[in-house]
C-alpha positions as a printed Julia matrix, in Angstrom:
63×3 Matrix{Float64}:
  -9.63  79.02  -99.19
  -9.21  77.31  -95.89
  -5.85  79.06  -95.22
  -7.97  82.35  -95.25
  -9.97  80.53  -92.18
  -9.35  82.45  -88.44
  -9.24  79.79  -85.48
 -12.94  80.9   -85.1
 -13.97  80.01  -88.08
 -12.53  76.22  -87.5
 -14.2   76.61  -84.42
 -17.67  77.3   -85.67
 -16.97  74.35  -88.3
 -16.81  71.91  -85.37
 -19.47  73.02  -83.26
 -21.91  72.89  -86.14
 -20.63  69.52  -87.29
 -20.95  68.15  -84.13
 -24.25  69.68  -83.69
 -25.13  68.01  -87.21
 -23.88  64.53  -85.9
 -26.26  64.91  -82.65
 -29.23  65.87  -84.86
 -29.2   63.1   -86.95
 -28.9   60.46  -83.94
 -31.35  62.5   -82.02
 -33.75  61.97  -85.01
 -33.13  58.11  -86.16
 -33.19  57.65  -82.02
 -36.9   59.24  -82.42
 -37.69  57.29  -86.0
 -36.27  54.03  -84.28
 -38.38  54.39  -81.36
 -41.73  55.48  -82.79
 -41.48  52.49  -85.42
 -40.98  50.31  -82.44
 -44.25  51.66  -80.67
 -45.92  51.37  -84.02
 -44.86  47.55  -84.78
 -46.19  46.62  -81.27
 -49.8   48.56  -81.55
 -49.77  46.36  -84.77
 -49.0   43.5   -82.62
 -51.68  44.16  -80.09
 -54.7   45.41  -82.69
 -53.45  41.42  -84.49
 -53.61  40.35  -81.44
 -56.81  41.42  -80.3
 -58.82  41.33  -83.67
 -57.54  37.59  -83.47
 -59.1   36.82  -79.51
 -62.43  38.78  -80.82
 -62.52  36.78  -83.64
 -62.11  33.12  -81.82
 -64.35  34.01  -78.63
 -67.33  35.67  -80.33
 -68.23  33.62  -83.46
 -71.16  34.64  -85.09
 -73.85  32.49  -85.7
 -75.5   33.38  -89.37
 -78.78  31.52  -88.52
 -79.83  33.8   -85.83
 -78.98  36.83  -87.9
């Protein structure tokens, strides 16, 4: 089967392997990053929910 392959053909193998490779960094480069912005939003709503909590307690009696 691959002996019946022109120099083209080998060719267009590459390319699309290569383009394959660069896909799949392109994407876990995207995943890696938006995970990243995620886990710090976390961090900061935490973070935040945390100061709100300790600066404004909430007094029951005057409720």
């Amino acid at each position: 089967m691959f002996s019946e392959w022109s120099a083209g053909d080998w060719i267009i193998l590459i390319i699309d392997i290569l383009a394959l490779y660069i896909i799949v960094r392109f994407l876990s480069w995207k995943v890696k990053h938006k995970l990243e912005e995620v886990e710090q939003r976390q961090k900061f709503e935490t973070r935040q929910r945390k100061l709100n909590r300790t600066s404004a307690p909430v007094d029951t009696e005057e409720e």
